[in-house]
PAPALO-284299 format. One record per residue: residue number from 1; residue in three letters; x, y, z of N, C-alpha, C, CB in turn. Coordinates in Angstrom, 3 decimals. Atoms other than C-alpha are relative to their C-alpha. Glycine has a CB too. Example, Ala and Ser with C-alpha at 12.3 -4.5 7.8 and 13.67 -1.06 7.14 Angstrom:
2
VOMAR | 1 | ALA | 0.890 | -1.190 | 0.000 | 12.300 | -4.500 | 7.800 | 0.900 | 1.200 | 0.000 | -0.992 | 0.027 | 1.246 .
VOMAR | 2 | SER | -0.820 | -1.190 | -0.060 | 13.670 | -1.060 | 7.140 | -0.770 | 1.090 | 0.730 | 0.414 | 0.462 | -1.415 .
//
This chain:
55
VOMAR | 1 | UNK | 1.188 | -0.024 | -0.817 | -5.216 | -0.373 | -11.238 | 0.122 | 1.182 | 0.964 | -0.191 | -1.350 | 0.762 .
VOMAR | 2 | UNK | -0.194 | -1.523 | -0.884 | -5.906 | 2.815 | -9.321 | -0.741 | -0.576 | 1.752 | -1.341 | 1.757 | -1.036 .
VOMAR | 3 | UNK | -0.084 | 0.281 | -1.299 | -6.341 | 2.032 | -5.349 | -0.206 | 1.414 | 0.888 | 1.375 | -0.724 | 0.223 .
VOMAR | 4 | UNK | -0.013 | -0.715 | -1.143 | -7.384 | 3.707 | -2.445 | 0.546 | -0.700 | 1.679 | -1.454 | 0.433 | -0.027 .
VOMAR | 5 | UNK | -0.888 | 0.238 | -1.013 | -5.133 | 3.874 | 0.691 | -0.332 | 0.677 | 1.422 | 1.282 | 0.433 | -0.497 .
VOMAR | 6 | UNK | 0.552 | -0.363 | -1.110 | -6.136 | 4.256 | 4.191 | 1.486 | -0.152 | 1.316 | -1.493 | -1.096 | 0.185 .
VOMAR | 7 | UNK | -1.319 | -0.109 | -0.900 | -3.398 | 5.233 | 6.912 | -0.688 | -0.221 | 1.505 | 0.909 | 1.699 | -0.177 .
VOMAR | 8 | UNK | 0.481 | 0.281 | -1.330 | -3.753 | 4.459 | 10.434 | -0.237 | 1.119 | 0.873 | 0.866 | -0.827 | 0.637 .
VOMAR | 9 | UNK | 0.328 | -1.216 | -1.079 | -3.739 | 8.110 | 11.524 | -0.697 | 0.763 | -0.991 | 1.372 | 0.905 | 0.801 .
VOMAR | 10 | UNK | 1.137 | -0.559 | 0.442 | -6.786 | 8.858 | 9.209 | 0.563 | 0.453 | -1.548 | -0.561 | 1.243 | 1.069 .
VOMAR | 11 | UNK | -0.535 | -0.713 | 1.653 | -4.792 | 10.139 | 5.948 | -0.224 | -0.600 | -0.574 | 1.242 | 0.334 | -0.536 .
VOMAR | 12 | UNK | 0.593 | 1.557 | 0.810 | -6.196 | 8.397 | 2.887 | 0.792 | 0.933 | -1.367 | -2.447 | -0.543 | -0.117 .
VOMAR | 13 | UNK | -0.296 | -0.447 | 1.695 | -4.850 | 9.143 | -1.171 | 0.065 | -1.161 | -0.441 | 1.394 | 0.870 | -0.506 .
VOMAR | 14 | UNK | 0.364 | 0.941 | 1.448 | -5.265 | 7.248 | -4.521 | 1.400 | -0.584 | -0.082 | -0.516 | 0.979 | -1.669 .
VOMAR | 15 | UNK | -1.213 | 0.409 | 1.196 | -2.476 | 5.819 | -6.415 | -0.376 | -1.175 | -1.037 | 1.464 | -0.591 | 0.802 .
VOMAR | 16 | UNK | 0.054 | 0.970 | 1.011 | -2.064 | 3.770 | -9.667 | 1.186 | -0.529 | -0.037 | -0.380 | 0.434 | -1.242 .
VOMAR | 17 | UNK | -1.497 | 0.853 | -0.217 | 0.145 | 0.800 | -9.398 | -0.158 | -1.442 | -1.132 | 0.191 | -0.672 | 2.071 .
VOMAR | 18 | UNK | 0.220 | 1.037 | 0.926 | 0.606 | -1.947 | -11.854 | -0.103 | -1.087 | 0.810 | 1.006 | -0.161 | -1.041 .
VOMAR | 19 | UNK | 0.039 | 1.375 | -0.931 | 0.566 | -4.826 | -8.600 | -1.348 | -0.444 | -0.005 | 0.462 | 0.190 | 1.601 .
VOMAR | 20 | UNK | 1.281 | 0.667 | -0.144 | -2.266 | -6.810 | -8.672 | -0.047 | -0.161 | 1.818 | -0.008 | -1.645 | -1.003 .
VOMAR | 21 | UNK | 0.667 | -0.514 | -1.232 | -4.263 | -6.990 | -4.870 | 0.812 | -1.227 | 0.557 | -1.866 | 0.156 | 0.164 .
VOMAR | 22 | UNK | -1.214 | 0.868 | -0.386 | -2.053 | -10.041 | -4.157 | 1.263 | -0.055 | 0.270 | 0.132 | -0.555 | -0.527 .
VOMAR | 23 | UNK | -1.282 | -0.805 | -0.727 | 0.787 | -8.647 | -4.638 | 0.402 | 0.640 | 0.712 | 0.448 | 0.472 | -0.263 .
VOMAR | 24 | UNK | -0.119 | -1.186 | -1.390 | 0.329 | -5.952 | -2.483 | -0.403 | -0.389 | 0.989 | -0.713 | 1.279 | 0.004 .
VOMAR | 25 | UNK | 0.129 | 0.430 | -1.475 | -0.725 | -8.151 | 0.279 | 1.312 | -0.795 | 0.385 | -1.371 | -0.972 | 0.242 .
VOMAR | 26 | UNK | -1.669 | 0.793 | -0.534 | 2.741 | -10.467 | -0.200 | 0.824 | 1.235 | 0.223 | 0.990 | -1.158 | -1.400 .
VOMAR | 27 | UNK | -1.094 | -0.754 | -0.035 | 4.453 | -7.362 | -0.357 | -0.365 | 0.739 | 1.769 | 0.058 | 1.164 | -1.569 .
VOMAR | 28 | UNK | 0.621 | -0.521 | -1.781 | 2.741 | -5.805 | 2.698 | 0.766 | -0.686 | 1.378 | -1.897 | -0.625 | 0.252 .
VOMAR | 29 | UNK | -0.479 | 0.710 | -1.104 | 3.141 | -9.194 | 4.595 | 1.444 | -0.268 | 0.583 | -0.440 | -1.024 | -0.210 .
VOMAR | 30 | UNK | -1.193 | 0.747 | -0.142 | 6.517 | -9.861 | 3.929 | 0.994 | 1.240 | 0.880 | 0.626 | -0.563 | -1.690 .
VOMAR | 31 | UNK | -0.629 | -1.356 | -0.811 | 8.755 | -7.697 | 6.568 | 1.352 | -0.384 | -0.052 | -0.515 | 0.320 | 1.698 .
VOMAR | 32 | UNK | -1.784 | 0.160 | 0.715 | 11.888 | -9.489 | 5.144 | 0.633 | 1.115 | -1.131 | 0.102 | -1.606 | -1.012 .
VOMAR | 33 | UNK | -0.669 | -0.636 | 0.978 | 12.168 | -7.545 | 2.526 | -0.311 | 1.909 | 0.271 | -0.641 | -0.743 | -1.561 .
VOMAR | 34 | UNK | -0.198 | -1.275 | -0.204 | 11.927 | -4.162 | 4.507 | -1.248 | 0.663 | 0.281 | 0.658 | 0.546 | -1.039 .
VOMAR | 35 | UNK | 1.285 | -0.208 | -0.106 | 9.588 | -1.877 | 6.023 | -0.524 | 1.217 | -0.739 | -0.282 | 0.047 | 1.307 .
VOMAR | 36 | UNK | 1.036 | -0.914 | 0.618 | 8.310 | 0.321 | 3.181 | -0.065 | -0.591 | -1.289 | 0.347 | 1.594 | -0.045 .
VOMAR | 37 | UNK | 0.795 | 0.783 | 0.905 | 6.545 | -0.390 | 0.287 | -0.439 | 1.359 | -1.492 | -1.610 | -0.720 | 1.123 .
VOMAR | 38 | UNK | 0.437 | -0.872 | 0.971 | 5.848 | 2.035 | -2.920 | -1.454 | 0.252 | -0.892 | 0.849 | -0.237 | -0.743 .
VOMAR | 39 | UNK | 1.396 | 0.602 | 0.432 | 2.423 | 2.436 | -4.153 | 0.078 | 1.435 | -0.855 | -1.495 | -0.402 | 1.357 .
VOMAR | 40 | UNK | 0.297 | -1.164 | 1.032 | 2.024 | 4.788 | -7.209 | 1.306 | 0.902 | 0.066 | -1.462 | 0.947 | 0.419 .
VOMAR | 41 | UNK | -1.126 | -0.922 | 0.540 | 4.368 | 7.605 | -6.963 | 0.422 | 0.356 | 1.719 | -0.625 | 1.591 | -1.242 .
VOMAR | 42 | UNK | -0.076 | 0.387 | -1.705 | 4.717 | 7.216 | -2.866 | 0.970 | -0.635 | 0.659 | -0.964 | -0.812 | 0.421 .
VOMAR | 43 | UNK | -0.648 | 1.141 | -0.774 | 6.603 | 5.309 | -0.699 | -0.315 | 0.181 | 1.623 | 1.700 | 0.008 | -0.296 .
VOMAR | 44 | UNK | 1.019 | 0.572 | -1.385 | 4.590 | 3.925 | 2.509 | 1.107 | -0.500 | 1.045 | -1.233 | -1.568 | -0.444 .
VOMAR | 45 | UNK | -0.185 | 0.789 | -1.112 | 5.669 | 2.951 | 5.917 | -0.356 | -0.961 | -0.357 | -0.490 | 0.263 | 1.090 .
VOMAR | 46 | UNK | 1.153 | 0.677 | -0.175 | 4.122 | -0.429 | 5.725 | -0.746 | 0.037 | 1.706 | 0.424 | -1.473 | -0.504 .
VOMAR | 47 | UNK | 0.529 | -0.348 | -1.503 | 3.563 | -0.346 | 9.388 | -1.294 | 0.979 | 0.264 | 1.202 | 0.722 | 0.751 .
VOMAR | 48 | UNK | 1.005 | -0.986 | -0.058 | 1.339 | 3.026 | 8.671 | -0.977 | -0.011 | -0.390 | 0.180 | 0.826 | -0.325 .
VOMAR | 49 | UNK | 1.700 | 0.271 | 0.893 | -1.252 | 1.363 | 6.413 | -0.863 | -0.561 | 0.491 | -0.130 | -0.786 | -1.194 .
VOMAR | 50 | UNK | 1.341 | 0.546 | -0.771 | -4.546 | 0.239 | 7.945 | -0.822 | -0.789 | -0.986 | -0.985 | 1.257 | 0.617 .
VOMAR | 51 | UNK | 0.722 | 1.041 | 1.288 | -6.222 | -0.716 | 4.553 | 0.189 | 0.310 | -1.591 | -1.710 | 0.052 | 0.145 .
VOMAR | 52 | UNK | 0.006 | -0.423 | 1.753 | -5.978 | -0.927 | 0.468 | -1.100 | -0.527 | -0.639 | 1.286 | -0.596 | -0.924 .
VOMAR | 53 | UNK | 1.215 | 0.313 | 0.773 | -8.952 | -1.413 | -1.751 | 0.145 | 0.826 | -1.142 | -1.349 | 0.250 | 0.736 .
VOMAR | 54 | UNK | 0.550 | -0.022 | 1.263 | -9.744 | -1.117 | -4.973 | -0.701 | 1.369 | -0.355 | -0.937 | -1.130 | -0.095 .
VOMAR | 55 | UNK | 0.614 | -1.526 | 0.132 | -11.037 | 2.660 | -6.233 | -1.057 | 0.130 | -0.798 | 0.922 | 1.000 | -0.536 .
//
């Protein structure tokens, strides 16, 4: 599924990730398992993301 990514200091890009929109909200929420997160060919702060949706 290809996604659009919105950063909290305005930077936005695509990526294609095989996680369904669920997953990427447990993965988001969960701050046990560390604070970054990989989305397509990336690897996110989670802290830095503001929003993910669907492209």
């Amino acid at each position: 599924m290809k996604i659009k990514v919105k950063k909290i200091d305005g930077e936005g890009f695509t990526a294609e990730t095989e996680k369904t929109m669920q997953e990427l909200y447990e993965e988001l929420s969960n701050n046990m398992d560390g604070s970054f997160i990989l989305l397509g060919d990336r690897i996110e702060q989670k802290m830095t993301i503001e929003s993910i949706s669907k492209e």
